[in-house]
C-alpha positions as CSV (number, residue, x, y, z in Angstrom):
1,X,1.6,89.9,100.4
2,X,2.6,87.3,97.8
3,X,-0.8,86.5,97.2
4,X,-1.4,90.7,96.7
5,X,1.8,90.9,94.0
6,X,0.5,87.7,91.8
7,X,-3.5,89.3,92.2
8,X,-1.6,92.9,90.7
9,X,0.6,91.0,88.2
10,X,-2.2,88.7,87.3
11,X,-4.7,91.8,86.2
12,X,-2.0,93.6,84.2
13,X,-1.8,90.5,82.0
14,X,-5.1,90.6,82.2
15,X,-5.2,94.3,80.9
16,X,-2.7,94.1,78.3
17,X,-4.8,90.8,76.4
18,X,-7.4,92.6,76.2
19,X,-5.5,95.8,75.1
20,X,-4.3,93.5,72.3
21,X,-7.4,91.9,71.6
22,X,-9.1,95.2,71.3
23,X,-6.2,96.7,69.0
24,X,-7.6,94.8,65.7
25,X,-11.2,95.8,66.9
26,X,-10.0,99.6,67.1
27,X,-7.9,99.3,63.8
28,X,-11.4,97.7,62.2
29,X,-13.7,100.5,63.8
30,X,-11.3,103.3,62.3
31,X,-11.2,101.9,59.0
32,X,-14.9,101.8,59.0
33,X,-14.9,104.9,60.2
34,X,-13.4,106.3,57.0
35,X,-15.0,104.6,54.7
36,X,-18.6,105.9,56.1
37,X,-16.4,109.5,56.0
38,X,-15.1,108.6,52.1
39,X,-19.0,107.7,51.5
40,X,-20.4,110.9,53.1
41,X,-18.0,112.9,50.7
42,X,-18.5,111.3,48.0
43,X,-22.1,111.5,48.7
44,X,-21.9,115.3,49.2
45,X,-19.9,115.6,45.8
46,X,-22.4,113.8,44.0
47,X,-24.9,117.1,45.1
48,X,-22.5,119.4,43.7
49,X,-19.1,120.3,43.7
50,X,-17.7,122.7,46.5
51,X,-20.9,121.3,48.3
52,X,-19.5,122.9,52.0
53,X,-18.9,126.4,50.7
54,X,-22.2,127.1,48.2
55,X,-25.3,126.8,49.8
56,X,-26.9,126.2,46.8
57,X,-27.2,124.5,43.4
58,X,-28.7,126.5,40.9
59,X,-29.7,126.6,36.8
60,X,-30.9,129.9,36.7
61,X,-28.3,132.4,36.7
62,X,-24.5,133.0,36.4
63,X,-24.4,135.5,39.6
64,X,-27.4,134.0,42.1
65,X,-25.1,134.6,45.2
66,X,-25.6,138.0,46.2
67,X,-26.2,138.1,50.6
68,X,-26.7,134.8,50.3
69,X,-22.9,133.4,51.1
70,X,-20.9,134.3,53.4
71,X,-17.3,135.2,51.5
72,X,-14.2,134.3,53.9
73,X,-11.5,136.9,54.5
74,X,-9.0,134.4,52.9
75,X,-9.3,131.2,51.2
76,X,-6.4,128.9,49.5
77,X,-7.8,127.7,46.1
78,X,-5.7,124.4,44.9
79,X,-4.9,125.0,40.9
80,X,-3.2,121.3,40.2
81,X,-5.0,119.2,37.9
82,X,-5.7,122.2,35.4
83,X,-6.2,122.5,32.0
84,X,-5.7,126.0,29.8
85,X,-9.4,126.7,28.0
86,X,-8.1,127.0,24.8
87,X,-4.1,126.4,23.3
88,X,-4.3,130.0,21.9
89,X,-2.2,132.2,24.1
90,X,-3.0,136.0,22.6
91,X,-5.4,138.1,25.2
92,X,-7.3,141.2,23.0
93,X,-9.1,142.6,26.4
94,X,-7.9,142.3,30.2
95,X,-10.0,142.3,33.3
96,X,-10.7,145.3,34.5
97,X,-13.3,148.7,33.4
98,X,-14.0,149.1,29.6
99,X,-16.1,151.0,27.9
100,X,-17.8,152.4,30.8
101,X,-18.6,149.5,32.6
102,X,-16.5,146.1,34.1
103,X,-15.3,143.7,32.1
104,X,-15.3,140.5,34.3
105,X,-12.8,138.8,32.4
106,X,-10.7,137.6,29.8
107,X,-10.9,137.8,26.6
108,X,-8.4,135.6,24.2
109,X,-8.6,135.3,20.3
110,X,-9.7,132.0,19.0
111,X,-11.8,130.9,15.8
112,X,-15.3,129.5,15.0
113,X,-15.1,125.8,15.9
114,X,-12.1,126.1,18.3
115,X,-12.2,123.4,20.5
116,X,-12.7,124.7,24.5
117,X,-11.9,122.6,27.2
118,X,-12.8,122.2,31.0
119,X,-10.5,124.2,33.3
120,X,-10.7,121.8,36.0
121,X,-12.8,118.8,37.4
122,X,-16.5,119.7,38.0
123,X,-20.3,119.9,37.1
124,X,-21.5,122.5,34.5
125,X,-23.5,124.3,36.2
126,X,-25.5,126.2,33.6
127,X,-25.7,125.8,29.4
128,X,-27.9,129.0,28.6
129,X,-27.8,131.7,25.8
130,X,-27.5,135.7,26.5
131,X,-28.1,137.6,22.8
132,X,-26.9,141.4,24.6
133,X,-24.6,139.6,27.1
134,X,-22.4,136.4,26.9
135,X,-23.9,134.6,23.8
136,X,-23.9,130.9,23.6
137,X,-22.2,130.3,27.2
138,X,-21.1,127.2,30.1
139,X,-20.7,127.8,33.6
140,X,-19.0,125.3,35.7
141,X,-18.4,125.1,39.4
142,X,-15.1,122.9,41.0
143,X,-14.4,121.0,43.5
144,X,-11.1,123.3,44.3
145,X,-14.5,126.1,45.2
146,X,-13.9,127.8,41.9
147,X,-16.6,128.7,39.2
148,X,-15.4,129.5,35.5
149,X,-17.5,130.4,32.5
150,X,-17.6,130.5,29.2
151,X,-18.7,132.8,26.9
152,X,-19.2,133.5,22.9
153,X,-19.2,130.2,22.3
154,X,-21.1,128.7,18.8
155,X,-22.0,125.5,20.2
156,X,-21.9,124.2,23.5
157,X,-21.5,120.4,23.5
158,X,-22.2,120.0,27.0
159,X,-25.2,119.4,29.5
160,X,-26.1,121.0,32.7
161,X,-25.9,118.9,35.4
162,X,-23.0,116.7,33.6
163,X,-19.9,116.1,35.0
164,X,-17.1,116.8,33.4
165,X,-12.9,116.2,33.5
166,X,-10.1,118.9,33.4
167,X,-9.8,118.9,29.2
168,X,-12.9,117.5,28.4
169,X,-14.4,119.8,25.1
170,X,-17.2,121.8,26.7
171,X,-18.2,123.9,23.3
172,X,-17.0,125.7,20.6
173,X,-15.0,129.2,19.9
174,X,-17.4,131.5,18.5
175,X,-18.6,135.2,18.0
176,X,-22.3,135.2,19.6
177,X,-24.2,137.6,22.1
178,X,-22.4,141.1,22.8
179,X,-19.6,140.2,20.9
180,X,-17.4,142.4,17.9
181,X,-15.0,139.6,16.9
182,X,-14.2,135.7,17.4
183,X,-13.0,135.0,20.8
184,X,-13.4,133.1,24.3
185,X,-14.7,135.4,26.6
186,X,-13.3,133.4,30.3
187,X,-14.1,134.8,33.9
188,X,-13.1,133.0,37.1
189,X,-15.3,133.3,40.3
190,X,-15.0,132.8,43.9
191,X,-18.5,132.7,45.5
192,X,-19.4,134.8,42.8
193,X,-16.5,137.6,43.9
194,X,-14.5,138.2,40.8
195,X,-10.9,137.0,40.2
196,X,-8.6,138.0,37.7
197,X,-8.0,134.8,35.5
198,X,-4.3,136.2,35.0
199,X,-3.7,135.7,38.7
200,X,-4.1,132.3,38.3
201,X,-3.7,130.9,33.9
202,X,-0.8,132.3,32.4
203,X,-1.6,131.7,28.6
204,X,1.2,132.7,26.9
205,X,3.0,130.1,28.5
206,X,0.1,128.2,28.8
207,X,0.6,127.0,32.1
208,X,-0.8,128.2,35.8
209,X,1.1,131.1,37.3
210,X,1.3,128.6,40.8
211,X,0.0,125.8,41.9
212,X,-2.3,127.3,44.5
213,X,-4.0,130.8,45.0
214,X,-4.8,132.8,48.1
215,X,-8.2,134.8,47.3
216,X,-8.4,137.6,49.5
217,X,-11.5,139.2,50.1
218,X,-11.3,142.4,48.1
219,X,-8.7,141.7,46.5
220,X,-8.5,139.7,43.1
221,X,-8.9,141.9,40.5
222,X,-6.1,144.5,40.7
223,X,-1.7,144.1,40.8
224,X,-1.8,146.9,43.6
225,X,-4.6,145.4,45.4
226,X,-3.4,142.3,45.4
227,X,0.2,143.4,46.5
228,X,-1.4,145.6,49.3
229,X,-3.2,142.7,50.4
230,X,-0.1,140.4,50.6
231,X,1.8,143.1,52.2
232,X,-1.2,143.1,55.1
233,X,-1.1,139.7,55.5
234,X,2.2,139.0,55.5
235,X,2.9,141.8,58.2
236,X,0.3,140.0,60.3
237,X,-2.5,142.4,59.9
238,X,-5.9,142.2,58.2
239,X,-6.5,143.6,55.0
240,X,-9.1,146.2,54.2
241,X,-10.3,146.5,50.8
242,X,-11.5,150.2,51.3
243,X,-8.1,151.5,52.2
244,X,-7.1,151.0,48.2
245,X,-10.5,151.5,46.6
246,X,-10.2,152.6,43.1
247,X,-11.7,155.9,42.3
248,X,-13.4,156.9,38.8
249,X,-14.2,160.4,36.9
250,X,-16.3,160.1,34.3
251,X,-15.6,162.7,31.9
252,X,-17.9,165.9,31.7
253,X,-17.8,169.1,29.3
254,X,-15.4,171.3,29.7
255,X,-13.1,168.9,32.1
256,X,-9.4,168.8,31.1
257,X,-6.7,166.5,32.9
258,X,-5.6,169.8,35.6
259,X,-9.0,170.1,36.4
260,X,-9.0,166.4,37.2
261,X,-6.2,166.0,39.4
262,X,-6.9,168.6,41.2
263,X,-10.1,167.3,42.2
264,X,-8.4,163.8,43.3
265,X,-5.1,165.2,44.4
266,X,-3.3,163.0,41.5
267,X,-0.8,164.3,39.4
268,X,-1.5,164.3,35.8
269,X,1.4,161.7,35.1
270,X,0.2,159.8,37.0
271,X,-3.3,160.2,35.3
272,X,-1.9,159.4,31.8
273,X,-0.1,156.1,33.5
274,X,-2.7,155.1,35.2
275,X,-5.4,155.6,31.7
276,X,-2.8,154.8,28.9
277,X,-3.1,158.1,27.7
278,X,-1.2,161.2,27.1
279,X,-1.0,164.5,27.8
280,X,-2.1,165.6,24.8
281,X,-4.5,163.7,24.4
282,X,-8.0,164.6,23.8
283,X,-11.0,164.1,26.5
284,X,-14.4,162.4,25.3
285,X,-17.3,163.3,27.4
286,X,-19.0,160.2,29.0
287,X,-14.9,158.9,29.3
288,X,-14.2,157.0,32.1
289,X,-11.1,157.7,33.9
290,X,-9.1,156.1,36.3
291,X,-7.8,158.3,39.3
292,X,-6.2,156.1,42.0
């Protein structure tokens, strides 16, 4: 029996060495474990930014996603480490439907040979010219998943493929392609879905609005969208970007605003809110009208 107890107590101690001997070894195998992991990333980086959501790295145009990705219900972008585009803070056009078509972006005043800077850490993605479209333009995609371009610019001092730092100068204000004045035309992109940039830059006070953003599929270029989808979500239930679609009358002969909101069951206050305009005011044919 004696014999028995010392043969137990014998392979505990037994156990325990080699539990300590191994503990080193296992502290050893983790930390190379890492650093193959901090390699593999930095490896994947060194493809392209955002490497695990794109499936792709591409030169050859601004909007190449199409069917191609697969765009998550939700996805929390990180904003820290920013830097505003430009230090001018007055917006002429918001994001939104102008002039019978989308307007994709921002557009805030600045001058020929403004300096414009890098919103965040990334690679420019393309450095290409667009006479009827953006001018003189850089698009960049970031790590944080994000892509922002750059449009109007006179001179782009940048390279594609390049890497470049939040604040690093990445071209020059200017007034080229499908332009009527001097200004930064700026659009941020999630897997090519649209996002308002004034969800996320704040340029009067130059300054992000928060340091994080929840895209929501559906749901990034509008205030009510964007509280409808918040609302969803917060209330535990799935948003669906069809529920609040925005509906559009374009303007014919002989329309007037009754005649409108009768056919979309809107009241013609809420027409004028919704279009800036008044009740008096006078209809253009080819006008495009908001109506929800």
């Amino acid at each position: 029996m004696a014999v028995a107890v010392l043969a137990m107590f014998a392979t505990q101690a037994w156990g325990q060495d080699l539990l300590a001997r191994q503990a080193p070894i296992d502290k050893k195998l983790k930390a190379v474990d890492s650093l193959a992991l901090v390699r593999q990333i930095e490896a994947e980086k060194s493809v392209y930014p955002a490497y695990a959501l794109y499936p792709e790295w591409s030169n050859k145009s601004v909007h190449n996603y199409g069917s191609t990705v697969q765009v998550p219900d939700t996805f929390r972008i990180d904003l820290t480490g920013f830097c505003m585009p430009t230090t001018h803070t007055k917006i002429t056009s918001k994001c939104g439907p102008r002039w019978r078509r989308m307007h994709n972006g921002l557009d805030i005043k600045v001058y020929i040979g403004d300096t414009i800077r890098a919103a965040f850490d990334g690679k420019v993605r393309m450095v290409a010219y667009e006479r009827y479209g953006y001018g003189k333009y850089v698009v960049i995609r970031h790590d944080n998943g994000l892509e922002t371009i750059y449009g109007h610019l006179s001179a782009q001092i940048v390279k594609e493929d390049e890497y470049v730092k939040a604040g690093d100068p990445i071209g020059l204000g200017g007034n080229t392609g499908r332009s009527t004045g001097s200004h930064l035309h700026f659009e941020t992109r999630f897997l090519g879905q649209v996002i308002n940039p004034e969800f996320m830059f704040d340029f009067p006070k130059q300054d992000i609005v928060s340091d994080s953003y929840l895209f929501v599929k559906g749901a990034n270029l509008y205030e009510y969208q964007r509280k409808a989808a918040l609302a969803s979500i917060a209330n535990g239930k799935s948003f669906k970007a069809e529920t609040v679609a925005i509906r559009y009358h374009k303007v014919r002969s002989g329309d007037t605003l009754g005649s409108i909101s009768r056919k979309y069951n809107v009241s013609i206050s809420r027409l004028c809110q919704l279009n800036g305009i008044k009740r008096s005011s006078i209809l253009r044919v080819g006008q495009l009208l908001r109506c929800s």
